[in-house]
Phi, psi and omega in degrees: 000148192242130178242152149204156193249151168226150148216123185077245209237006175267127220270095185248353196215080188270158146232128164213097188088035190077359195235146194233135134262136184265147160276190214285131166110030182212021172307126154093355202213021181219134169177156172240169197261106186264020187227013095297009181302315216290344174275346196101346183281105175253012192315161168214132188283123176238119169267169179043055187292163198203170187302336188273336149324319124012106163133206222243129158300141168225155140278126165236145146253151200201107170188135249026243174301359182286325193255054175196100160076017171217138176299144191226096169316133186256165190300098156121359166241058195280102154089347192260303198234166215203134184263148135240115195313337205253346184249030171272039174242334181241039163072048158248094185261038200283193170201152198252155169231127170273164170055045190297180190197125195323332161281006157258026181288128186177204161247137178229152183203162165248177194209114195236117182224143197209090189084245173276024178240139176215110160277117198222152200264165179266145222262162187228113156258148184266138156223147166281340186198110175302166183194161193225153171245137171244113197256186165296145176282332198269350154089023185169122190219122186245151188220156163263173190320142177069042159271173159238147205227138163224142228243091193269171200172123150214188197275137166223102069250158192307160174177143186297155169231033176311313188271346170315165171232142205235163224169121180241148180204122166280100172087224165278345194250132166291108181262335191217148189214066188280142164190156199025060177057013178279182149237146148232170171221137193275163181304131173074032187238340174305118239077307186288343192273172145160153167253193186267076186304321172293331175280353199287351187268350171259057168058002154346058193265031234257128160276060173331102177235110156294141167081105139271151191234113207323335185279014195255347169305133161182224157237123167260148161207162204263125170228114203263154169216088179235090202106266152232017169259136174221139184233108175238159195278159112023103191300197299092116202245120199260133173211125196256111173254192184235183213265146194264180175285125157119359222228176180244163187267027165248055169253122181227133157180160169292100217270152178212010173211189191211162186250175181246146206292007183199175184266135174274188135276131188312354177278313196294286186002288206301324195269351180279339215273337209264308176305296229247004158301313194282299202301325188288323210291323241217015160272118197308173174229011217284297187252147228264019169230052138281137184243159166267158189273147143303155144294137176275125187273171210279100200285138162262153168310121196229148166275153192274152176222081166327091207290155224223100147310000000 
């Protein structure tokens, strides 16, 4: 009879042929009451246990003909998966998995033993399905001083990014950092950061920078890590001015005009209209608090009319 323990999909305890081996990190702390098996006791002894121990156990048994020359399926891949049996003479021990599904995303690896010897392969991850980051469309957003700017990105197609590791970066510099359900924050970012955390399971990467400050111009962009899939967003280019007069301080949009620094005369008008019309059509956008000018309109003129007592 073959007894083996698992936790989870991990192998930690075989007996076979009298003989019991432990996996790996559970050398020394694993064992069955082998002088009750002939009762039936397959129970298994774990010592020193530790936080990390935390899941869920199973027991397989194997005996006789189940374990010589026919396939065993594990719990939920029933009908998915497969050997080829007619090429194992010649070592191709490879395996098909049918129907995949986003809950087969992981590592996989084999482990092949033959008497006292065991060999096992380097693990292969599976992703299952690609995915993108989607930033702002418009690639560049101004806000003025003391705003909170929000810097948005998800995932597409939707997909939680809970177990993911997300990353934000101004430039080179790592400003935000979640991973294993944590946050961090970069030097001089403290406080000021944040994700939508509640929102990460509907894809949610989105960035919250609170008080922004004219040193906060630059480009940010979204960095996804997910197995050995790593993914970045689209940049964003922040352009902070400071708040002019007259204007309320929660005012956040995207400004598309700038005001001139002075009142013309109706001679000037037309020639302020022409200079600063041509220069906005033909001013690079590279930088994004270059602002484009409005055209100004032409105020008309009303006449005074002095009433006669």
């Amino acid at each position: 009879m073959e007894i083996r323990w698992f936790k989870g999909a991990d192998c930690i305890c075989v007996y076979q042929n009298g003989q019991m081996r432990e996996g790996k990190d559970y050398e020394g702390r694993v064992s069955l009451f082998t002088h009750e098996l002939k009762e039936g006791n397959l129970s298994l002894m774990l010592r020193n246990v530790q936080e990390l121990d935390n899941g869920e156990y199973k027991c397989k048994v194997t005996h006789g003909k189940d374990k010589n020359g026919q396939l065993r399926e594990g719990e939920g891949y029933e009908g998915r998966v497969s050997l080829f049996t007619h090429e194992l003479e010649e070592g191709n021990v490879s395996l098909m998995l049918r129907s995949i599904q986003e809950s087969d995303d992981g590592e996989y690896k084999c482990e092949v033993i033959h008497g006292k010897d065991k060999v096992e392969n380097d693990k292969n991850w599976l992703s299952v399905s690609g995915f993108k980051l989607v930033s702002s469309s418009s690639g560049y957003s101004h806000y003025f001083n003391g705003n909170d700017a929000t810097f948005p990105c998800h995932l597409s197609p939707k997909k939680s990014a809970v177990a993911m590791e997300i990353r934000w970066f101004k430039g080179a510099d790592c400003i935000c950092v979640y991973q294993n359900g944590q946050v961090r924050e970069g030097i001089d970012y403290e406080g000021r950061v944040s994700l939508f955390t509640h929102e990460l399971k509907e894809g949610n990467l989105s960035l919250m920078l609170r008080n922004v400050q004219e040193s906060d111009n630059g480009e940010y962009k979204c960095e996804i890590t997910h197995g050995k899939d790593k993914v970045e967003s689209d940049q964003i280019s922040l352009c902070v001015r400071a708040l002019l007069k007259g204007l309320p301080v929660r005012q956040s949009l995207s400004v598309r005009q700038s005001l001139p620094s002075r009142i013309y005369s109706p001679s000037e008008e037309s020639i302020y209209n022409e200079s600063t019309w041509n220069e906005s059509r033909t001013r690079s956008l590279s930088d994004p608090c270059d602002l484009q000018p409005r055209k100004p309109e032409r105020r008309r003129s009303h006449p005074i009319v002095y009433p006669i007592m």
